[in-house]
RODRENGU-782953 format. One record per residue (C-alpha): residue number from 0; residue in three letters; chain; x negated, y negated, z negated. Coordinates in Angstrom, 2 decimals. Layout:
N
+-----+-----+---+---------+---------+---------+
:   k :   r : c :       x :       y :       z :
+-----+-----+---+---------+---------+---------+
: NUM : ALA : A :       X :       Y :       Z :
...
+-----+-----+---+---------+---------+---------+
# end
This chain:
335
+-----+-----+---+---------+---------+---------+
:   k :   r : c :       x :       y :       z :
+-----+-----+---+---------+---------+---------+
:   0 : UNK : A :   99.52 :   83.30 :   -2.88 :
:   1 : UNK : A :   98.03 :   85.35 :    0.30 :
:   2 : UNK : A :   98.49 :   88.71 :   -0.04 :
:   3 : UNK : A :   95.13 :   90.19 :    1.68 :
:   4 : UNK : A :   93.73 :   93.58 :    2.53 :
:   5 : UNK : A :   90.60 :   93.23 :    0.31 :
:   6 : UNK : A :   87.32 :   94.67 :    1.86 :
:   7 : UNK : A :   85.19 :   96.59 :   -0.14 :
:   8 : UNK : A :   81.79 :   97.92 :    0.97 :
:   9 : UNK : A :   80.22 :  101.03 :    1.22 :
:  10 : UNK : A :   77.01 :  100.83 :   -0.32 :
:  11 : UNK : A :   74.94 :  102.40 :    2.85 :
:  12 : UNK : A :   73.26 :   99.18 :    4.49 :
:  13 : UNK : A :   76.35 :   97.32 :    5.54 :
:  14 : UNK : A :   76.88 :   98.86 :    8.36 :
:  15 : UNK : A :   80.47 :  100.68 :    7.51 :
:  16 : UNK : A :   83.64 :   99.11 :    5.74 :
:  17 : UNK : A :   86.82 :  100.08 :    4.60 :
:  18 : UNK : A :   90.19 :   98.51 :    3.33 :
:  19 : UNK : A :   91.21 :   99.18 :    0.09 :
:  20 : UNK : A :   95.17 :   98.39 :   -0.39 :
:  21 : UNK : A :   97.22 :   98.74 :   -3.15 :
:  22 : UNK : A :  100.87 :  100.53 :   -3.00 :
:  23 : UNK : A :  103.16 :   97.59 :   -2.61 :
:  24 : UNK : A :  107.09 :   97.34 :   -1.45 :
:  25 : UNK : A :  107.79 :   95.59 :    1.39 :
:  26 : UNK : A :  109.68 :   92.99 :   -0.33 :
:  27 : UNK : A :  106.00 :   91.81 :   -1.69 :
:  28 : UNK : A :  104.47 :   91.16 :    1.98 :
:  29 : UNK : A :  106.72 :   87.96 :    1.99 :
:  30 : UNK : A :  103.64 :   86.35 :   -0.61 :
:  31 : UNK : A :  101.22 :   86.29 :    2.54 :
:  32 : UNK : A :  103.87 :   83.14 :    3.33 :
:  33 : UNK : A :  103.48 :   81.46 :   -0.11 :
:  34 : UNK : A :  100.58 :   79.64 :   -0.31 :
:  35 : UNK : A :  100.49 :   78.39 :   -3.79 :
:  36 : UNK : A :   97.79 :   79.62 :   -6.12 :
:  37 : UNK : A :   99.31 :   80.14 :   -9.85 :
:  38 : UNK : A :   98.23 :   81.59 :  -13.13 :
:  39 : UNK : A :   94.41 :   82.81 :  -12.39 :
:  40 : UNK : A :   91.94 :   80.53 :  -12.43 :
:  41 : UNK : A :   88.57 :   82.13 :  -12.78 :
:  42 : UNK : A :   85.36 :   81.08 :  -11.58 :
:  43 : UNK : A :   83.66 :   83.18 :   -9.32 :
:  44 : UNK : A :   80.45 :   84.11 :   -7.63 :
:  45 : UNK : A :   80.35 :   85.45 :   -4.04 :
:  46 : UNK : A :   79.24 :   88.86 :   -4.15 :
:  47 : UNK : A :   79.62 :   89.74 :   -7.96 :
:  48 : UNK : A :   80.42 :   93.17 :   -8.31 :
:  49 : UNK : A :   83.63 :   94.29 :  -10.58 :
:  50 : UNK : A :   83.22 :   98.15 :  -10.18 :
:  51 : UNK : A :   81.77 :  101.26 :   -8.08 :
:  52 : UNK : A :   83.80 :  104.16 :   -7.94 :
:  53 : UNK : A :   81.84 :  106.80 :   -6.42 :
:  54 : UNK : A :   80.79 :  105.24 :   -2.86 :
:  55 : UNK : A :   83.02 :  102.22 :   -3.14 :
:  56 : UNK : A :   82.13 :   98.60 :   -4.36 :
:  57 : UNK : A :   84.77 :   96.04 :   -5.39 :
:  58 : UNK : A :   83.72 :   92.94 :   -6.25 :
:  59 : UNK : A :   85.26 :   90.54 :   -8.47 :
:  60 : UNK : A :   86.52 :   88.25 :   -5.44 :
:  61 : UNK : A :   88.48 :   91.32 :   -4.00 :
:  62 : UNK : A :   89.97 :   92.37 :   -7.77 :
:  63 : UNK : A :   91.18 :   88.87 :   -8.38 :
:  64 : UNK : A :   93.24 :   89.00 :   -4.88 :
:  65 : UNK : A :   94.31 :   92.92 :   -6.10 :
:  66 : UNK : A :   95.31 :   91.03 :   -9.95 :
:  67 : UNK : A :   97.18 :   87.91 :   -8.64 :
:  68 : UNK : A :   99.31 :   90.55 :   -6.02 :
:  69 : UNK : A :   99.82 :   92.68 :   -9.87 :
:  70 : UNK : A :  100.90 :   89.48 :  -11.53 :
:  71 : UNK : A :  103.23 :   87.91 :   -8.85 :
:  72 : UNK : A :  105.22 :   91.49 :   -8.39 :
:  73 : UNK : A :  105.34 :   91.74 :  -12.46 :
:  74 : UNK : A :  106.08 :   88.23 :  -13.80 :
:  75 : UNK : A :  108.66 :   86.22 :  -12.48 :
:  76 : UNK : A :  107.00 :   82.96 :  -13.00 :
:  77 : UNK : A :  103.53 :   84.50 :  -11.70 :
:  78 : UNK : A :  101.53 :   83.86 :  -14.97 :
:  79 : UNK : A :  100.87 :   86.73 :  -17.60 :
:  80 : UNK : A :  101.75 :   85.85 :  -21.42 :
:  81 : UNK : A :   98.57 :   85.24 :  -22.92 :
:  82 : UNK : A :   99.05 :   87.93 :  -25.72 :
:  83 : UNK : A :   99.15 :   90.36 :  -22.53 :
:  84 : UNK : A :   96.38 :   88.92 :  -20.60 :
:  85 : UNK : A :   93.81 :   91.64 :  -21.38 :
:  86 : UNK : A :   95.68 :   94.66 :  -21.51 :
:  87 : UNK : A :   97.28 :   94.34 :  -17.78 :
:  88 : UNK : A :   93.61 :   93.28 :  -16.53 :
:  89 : UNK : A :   92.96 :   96.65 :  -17.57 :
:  90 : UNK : A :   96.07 :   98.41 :  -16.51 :
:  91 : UNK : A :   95.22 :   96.73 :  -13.10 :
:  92 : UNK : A :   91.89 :   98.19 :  -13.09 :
:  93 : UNK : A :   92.87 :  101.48 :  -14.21 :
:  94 : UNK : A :   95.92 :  101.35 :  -11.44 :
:  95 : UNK : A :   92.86 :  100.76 :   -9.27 :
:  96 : UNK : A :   90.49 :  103.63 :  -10.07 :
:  97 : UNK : A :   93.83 :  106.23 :  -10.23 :
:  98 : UNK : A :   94.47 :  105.15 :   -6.64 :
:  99 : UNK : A :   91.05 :  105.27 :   -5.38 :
: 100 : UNK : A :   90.47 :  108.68 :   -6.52 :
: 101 : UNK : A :   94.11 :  110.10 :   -5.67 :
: 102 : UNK : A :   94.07 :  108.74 :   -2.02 :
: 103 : UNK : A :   90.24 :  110.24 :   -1.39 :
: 104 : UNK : A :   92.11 :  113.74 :   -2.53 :
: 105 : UNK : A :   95.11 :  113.47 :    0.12 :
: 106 : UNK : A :   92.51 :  112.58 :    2.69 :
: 107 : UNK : A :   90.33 :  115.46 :    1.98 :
: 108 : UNK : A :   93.43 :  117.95 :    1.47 :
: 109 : UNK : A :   94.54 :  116.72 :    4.78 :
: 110 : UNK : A :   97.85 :  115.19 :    4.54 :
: 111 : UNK : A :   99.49 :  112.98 :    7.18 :
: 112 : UNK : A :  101.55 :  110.29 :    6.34 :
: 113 : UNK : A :  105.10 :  110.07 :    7.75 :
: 114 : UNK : A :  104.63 :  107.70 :   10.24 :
: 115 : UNK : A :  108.61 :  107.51 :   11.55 :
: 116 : UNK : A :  109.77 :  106.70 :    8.13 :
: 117 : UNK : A :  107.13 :  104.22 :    7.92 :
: 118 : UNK : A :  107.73 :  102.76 :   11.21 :
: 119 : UNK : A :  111.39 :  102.74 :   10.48 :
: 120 : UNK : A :  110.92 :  100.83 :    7.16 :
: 121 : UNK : A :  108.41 :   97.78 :    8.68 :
: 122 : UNK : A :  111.17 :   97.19 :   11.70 :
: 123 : UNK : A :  114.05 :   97.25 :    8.59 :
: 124 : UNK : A :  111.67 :   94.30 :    7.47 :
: 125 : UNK : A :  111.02 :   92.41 :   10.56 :
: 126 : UNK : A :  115.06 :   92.83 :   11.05 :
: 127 : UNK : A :  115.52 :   91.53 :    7.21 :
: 128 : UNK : A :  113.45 :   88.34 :    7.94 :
: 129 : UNK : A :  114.30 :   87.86 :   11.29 :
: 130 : UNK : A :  114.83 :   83.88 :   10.36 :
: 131 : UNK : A :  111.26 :   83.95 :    8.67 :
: 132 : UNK : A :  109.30 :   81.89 :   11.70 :
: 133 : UNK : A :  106.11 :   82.04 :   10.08 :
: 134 : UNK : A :  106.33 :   85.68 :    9.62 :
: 135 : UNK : A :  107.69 :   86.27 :   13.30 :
: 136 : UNK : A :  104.40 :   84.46 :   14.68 :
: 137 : UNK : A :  101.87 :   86.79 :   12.22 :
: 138 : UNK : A :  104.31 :   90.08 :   13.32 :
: 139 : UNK : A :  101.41 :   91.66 :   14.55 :
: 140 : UNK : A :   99.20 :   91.44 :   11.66 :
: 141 : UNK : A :  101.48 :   91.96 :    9.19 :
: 142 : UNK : A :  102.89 :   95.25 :   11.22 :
: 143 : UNK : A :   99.12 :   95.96 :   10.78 :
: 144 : UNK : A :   98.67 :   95.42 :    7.18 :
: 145 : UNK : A :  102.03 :   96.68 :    6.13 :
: 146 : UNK : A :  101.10 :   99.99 :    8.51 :
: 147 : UNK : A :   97.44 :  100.61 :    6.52 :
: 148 : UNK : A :   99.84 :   99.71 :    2.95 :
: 149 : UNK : A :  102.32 :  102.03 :    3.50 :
: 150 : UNK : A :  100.56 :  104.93 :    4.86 :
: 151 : UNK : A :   98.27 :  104.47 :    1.58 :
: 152 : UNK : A :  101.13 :  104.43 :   -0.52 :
: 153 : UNK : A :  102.99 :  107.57 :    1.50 :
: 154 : UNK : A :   99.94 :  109.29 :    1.17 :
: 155 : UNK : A :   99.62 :  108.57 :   -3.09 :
: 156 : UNK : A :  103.60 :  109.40 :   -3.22 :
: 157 : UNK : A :  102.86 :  112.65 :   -0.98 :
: 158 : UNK : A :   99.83 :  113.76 :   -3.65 :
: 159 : UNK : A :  102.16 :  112.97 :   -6.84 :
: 160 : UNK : A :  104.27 :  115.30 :   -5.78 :
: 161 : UNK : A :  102.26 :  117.84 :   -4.61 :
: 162 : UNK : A :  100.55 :  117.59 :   -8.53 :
: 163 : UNK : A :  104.18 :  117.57 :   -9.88 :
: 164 : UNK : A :  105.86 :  120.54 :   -7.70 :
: 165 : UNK : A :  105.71 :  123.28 :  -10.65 :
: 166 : UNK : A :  107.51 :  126.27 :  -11.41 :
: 167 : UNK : A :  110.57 :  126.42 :  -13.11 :
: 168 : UNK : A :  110.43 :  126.60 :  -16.95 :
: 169 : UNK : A :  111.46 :  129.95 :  -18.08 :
: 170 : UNK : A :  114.80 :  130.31 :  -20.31 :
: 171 : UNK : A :  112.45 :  131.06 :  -23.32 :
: 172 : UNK : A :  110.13 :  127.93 :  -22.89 :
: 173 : UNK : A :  113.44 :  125.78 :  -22.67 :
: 174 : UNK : A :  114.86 :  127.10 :  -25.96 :
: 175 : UNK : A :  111.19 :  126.61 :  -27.34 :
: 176 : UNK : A :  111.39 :  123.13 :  -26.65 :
: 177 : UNK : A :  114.84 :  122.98 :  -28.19 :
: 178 : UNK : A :  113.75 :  124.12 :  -31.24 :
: 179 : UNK : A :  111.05 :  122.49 :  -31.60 :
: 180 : UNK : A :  112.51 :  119.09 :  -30.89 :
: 181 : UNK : A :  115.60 :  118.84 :  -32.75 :
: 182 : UNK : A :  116.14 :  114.83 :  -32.88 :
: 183 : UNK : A :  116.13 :  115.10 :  -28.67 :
: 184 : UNK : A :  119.43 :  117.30 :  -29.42 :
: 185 : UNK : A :  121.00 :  115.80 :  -32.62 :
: 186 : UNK : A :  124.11 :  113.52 :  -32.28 :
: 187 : UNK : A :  123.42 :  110.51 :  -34.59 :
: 188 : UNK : A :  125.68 :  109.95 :  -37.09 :
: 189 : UNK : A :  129.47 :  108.15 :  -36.18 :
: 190 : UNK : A :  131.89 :  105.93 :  -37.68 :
: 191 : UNK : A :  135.48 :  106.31 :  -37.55 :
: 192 : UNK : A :  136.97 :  102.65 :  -37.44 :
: 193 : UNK : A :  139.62 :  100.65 :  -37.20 :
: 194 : UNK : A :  139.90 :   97.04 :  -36.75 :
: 195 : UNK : A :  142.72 :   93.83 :  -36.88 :
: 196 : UNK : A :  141.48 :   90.83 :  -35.48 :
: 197 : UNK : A :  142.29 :   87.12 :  -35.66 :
: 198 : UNK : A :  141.01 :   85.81 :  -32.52 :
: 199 : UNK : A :  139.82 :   82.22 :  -33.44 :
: 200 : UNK : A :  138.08 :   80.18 :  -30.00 :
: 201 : UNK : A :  134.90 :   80.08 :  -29.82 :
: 202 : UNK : A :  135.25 :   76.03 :  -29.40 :
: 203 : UNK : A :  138.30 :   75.85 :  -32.36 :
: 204 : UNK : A :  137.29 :   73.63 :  -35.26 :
: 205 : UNK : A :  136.62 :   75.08 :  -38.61 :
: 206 : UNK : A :  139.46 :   74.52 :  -39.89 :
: 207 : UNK : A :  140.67 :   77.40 :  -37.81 :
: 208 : UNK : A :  138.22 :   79.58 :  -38.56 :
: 209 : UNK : A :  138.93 :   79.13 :  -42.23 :
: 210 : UNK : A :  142.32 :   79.41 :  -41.62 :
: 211 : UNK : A :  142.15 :   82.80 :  -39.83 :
: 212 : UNK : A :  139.71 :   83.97 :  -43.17 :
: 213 : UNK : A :  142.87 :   82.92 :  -45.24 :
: 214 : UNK : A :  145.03 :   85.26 :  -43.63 :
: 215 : UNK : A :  143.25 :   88.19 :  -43.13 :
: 216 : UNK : A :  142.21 :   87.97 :  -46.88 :
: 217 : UNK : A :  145.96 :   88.10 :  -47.25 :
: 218 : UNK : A :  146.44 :   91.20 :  -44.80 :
: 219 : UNK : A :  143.74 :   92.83 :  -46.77 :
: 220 : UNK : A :  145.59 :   92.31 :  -50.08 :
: 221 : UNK : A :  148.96 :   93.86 :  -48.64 :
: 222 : UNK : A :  146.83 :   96.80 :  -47.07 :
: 223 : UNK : A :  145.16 :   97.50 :  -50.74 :
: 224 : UNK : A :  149.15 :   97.04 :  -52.01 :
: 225 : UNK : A :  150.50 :   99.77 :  -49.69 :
: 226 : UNK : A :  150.90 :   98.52 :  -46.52 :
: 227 : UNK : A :  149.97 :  100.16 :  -43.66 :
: 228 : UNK : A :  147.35 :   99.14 :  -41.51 :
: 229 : UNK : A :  148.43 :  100.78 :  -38.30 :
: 230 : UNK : A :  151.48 :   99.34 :  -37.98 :
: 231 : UNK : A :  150.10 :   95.55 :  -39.49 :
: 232 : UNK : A :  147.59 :   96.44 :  -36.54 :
: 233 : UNK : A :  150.55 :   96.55 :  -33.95 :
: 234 : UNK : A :  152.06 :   93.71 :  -34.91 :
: 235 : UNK : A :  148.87 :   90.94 :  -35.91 :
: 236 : UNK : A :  145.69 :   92.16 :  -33.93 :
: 237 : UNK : A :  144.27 :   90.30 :  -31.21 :
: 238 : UNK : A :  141.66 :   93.38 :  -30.27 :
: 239 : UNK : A :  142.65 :   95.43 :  -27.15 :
: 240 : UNK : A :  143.27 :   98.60 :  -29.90 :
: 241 : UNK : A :  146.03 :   97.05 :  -31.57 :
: 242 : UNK : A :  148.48 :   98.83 :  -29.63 :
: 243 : UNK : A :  146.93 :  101.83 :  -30.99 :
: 244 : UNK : A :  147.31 :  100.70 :  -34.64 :
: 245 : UNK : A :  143.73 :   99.21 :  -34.49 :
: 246 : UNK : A :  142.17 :  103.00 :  -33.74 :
: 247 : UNK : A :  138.67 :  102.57 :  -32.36 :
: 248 : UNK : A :  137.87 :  106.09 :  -32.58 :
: 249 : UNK : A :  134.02 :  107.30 :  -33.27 :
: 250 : UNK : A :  131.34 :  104.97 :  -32.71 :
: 251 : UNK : A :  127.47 :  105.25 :  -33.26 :
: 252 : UNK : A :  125.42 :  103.23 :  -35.43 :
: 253 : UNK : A :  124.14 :  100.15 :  -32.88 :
: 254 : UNK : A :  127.46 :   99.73 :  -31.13 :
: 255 : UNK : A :  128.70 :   96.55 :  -33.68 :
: 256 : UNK : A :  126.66 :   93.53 :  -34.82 :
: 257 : UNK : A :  124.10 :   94.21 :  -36.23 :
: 258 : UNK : A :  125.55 :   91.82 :  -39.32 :
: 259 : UNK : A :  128.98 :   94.02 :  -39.30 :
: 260 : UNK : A :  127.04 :   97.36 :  -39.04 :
: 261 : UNK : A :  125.32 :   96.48 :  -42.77 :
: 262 : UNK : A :  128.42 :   95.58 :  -43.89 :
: 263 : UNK : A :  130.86 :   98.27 :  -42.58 :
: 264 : UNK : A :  127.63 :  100.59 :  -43.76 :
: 265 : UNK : A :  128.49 :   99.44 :  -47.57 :
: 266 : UNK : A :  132.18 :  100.84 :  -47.50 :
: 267 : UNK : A :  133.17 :  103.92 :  -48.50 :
: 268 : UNK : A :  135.77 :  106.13 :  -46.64 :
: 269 : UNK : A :  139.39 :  104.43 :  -46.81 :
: 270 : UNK : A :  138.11 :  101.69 :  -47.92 :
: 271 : UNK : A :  138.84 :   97.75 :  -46.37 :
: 272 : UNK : A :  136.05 :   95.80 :  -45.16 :
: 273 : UNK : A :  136.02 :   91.59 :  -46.56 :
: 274 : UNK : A :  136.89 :   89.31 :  -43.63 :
: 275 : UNK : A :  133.73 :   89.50 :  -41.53 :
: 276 : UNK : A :  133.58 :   86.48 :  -38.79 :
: 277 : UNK : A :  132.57 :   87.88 :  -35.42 :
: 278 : UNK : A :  132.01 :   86.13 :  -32.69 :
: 279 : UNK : A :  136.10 :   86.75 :  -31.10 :
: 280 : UNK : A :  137.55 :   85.34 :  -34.66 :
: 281 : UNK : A :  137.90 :   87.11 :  -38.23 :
: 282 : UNK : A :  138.19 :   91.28 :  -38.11 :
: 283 : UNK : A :  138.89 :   93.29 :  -40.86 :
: 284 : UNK : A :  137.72 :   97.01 :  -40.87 :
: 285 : UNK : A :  138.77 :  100.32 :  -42.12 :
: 286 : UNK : A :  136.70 :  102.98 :  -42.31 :
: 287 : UNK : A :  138.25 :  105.93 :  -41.75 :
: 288 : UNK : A :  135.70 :  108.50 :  -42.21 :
: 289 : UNK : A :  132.10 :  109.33 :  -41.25 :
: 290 : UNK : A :  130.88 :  112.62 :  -38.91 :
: 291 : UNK : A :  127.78 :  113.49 :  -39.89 :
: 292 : UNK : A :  124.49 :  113.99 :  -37.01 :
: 293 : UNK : A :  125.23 :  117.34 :  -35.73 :
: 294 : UNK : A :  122.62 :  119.16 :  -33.93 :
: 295 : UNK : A :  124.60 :  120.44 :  -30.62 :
: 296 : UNK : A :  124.36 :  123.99 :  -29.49 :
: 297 : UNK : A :  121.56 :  125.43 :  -27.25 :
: 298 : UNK : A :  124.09 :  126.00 :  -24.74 :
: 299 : UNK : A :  125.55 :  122.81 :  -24.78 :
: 300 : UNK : A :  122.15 :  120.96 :  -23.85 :
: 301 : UNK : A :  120.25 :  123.77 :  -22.33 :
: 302 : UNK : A :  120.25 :  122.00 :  -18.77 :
: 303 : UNK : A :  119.54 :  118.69 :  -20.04 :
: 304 : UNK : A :  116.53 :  120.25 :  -22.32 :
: 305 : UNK : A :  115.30 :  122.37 :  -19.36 :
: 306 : UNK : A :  114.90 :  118.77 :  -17.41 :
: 307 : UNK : A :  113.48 :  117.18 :  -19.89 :
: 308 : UNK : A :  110.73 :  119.92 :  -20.29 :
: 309 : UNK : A :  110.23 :  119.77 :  -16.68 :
: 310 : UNK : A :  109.61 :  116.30 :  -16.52 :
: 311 : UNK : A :  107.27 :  116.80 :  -19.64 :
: 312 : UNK : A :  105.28 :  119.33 :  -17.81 :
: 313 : UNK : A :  104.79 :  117.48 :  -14.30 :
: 314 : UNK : A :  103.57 :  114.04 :  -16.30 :
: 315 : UNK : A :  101.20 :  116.33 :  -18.38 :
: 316 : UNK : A :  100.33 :  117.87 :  -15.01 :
: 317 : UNK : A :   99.50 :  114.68 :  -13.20 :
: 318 : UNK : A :   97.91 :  113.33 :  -16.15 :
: 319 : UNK : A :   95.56 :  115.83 :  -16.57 :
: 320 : UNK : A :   94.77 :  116.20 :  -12.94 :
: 321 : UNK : A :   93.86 :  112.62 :  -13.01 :
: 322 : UNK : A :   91.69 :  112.76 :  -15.97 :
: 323 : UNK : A :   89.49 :  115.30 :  -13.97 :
: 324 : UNK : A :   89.31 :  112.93 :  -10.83 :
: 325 : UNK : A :   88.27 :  110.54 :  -13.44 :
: 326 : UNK : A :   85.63 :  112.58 :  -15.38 :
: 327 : UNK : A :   84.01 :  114.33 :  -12.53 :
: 328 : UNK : A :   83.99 :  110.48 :  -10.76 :
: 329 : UNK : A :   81.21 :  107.99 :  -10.79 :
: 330 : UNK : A :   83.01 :  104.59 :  -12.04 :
: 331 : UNK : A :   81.34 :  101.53 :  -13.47 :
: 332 : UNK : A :   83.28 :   98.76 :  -14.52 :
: 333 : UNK : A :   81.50 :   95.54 :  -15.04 :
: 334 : UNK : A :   83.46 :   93.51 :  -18.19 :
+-----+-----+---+---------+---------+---------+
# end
C-alpha cells in the first residue's frame, strides 16, 4: 500500500496544482514500502470527480489513496468490518473537508509552521529506520513528502489551538456546571466485602472443584452457627486479604464478575453469600454493608469540574467554528 501525496486540481484550465495531504504520524510513511493492496477494491474511472470544496477538485482516484492510508492506520488487518464500511467512508470524507477548510484558514491568518521541530522529527525517523534500505534510497522524497505532511499537520495542530485558547471559566460558571451535572460528581454506590477462598487450579479435575464447594458449604454453616469469619479467613483463605480476616474494603459495582456482582447484589447486609465458583476456586462472601452514591462537595471536585467545563467549552468552540467554515464553504460530494 503506497502512501502518495494525492494531486488535486484547481479548476482554472490546468495550468496550477496543489498537494493535498492528510495529517499522518511518521510511523505511517513506512506503508510507501508495503506494496500490497488490501481491503478496497473499487472500480474506477480516470478523472471521476468525488468532491469540490470551494476551488479544489478531488477525484475518486485521489480519495481512494486518502481511504486505504485511513484504513491501514485504523484497522490492524487493513480491511474495515463491513457493518462499518459506510460510516468511516464518511468520517474519511468529512476528516477531508474539516482539513481542507482549517488549513486554507492558517494560511490566510498567516501562520508558519515550526520547521526545527519538524526537521528534528523526519531525521528521528531516518535515524529509527536507519536499516530500512529501501527507504534510505527514496530519503529524498520521502524527506519531501514527510516535509509538505508535517507542515500541513503543524499548521491544523497550530489552528486547533488557536480555536481552543479561551478564557478561563469563571468560579460561578464552574459551580453552574456542578449543579447542573450531578452524576459527573456522584460517587456510585460501594460494597463493603469480605471474601474466603478455596483456590481450586484452573486445570484440577472436578472432583476438586466439587470438593472445594463441599467445604466452603461447610465454612458457611459454622459462620451462620457463630463462628467468626475473620479469624476462619486467617486461617482457610487462599485470597491475598486473608491476612486481614478476608477485609476487601469498599468496592464499586463493576469491580467483580459480572456473575458474582448479581449474586452478592441479592444479599442483604451480614448476610453469607452460597459458594460462588470463580475463576481462582470457590469464594464465599460477606457483605458487610453498603455506602450509598454520595454526591461529593463543590470543593472537593471544583478543579476537576472547572477542567471538565473547559474542555466542554474549547470542543463546542472548535465545533462551531468548523460548522461556519463548513456553511459559508462550497462542498459537493458526489455519492
Amino acid at each position: 500500500m503506497s502512501i502518495t501525496n494525492p494531486v488535486i486540481n484547481l479548476p482554472n484550465g490546468g495550468a496550477c496544482m496543489r498537494k493535498l495531504i492528510l495529517s499522518v504520524g511518521l510511523s505511517a510513511l513506512l506503508l510507501a514500502f508495503d506494496v500490497t493492496a488490501q481491503n478496497i477494491d473499487v472500480a474506477v474511472q480516470q478523472n471521476e470527480i468525488f468532491a469540490q470544496i470551494n476551488d479544489l477538485t478531488i477525484d475518486v482516484s485521489e480519495f481512494q489513496a486518502i481511504f486505504r492510508n485511513a484504513v491501514r492506520q485504523k484497522y490492524y488487518h487493513g480491511k474495515v468490518p463491513a457493518a462499518e464500511l459506510e460510516e468511516f467512508r464518511q468520517q474519511v470524507a468529512d476528516d477531508i473537508i474539516t482539513q481542507v477548510l482549517v488549513h486554507d484558514q492558517a494560511l490566510k491568518q498567516g501562520l508558519q509552521p515550526d520547521r526545527k521541530r519538524i526537521d528534528a522529527n523526519i531525521d528521528a525517523f531516518f535515524l529509527k529506520n536507519a536499516a530500512n534500505p529501501a527507504l534510505q534510497a527514496q530519503r529524498e522524497t520521502v524527506a519531501s513528502r514527510m516535509l509538505e505532511t508535517l507542515e500541513r499537520q503543524d499548521l491544523l495542530e497550530k489552528m486547533e489551538a488557536k480555536i481552543k485558547d479561551l478564557p478561563t471559566p469563571e468560579t460561578a460558571q464552574v459551580k453552574q456546571y456542578y449543579l447542573d451535572r450531578p452524576d459527573k460528581f456522584t460517587e456510585p454506590e460501594r460494597l463493603w466485602l469480605s471474601v474466603i477462598l478455596l483456590k481450586v487450579p484452573p486445570y484440577a479435575q472436578e472432583s476438586s472443584w466439587i470438593e472445594a464447594q463441599t467445604v466452603a458449604a461447610e465454612l458457611k454453616q459454622r459462620i451462620e452457627s457463630g463462628e467468626d469469619f475473620a479469624v476462619l479467613a486467617k486461617e482457610i483463605s487462599d485470597h491475598p486479604s486473608a491476612e486481614n480476616g478476608g477485609d476487601l474494603g469498599y468496592l464499586h459495582r463493576g469491580v467483580l464478575e459480572s456473575d458474582v456482582q448479581k449474586k452478592i447484589e441479592t444479599l442483604a447486609i451480614s448476610q453469607l453469600s452460597d459458594p460462588i465458583r470463580v475463576l481462582e476456586g470457590v469464594t464465599l462472601f460477606l457483605l458487610n454493608g453498603v455506602q450509598a452514591a454520595q454526591l461529593k462537595s463543590f470543593d472537593e471536585v471544583e478543579k476537576r469540574a472547572a477542567g471538565l467545563l473547559y474542555r466542554e467549552m474549547q470542543e463546542d468552540a472548535w465545533n462551531s467554528y468548523v460548522e461556519n467554515l463548513r456553511a459559508a464553504a462550497n462542498i459537493v460530494v458526489h455519492e
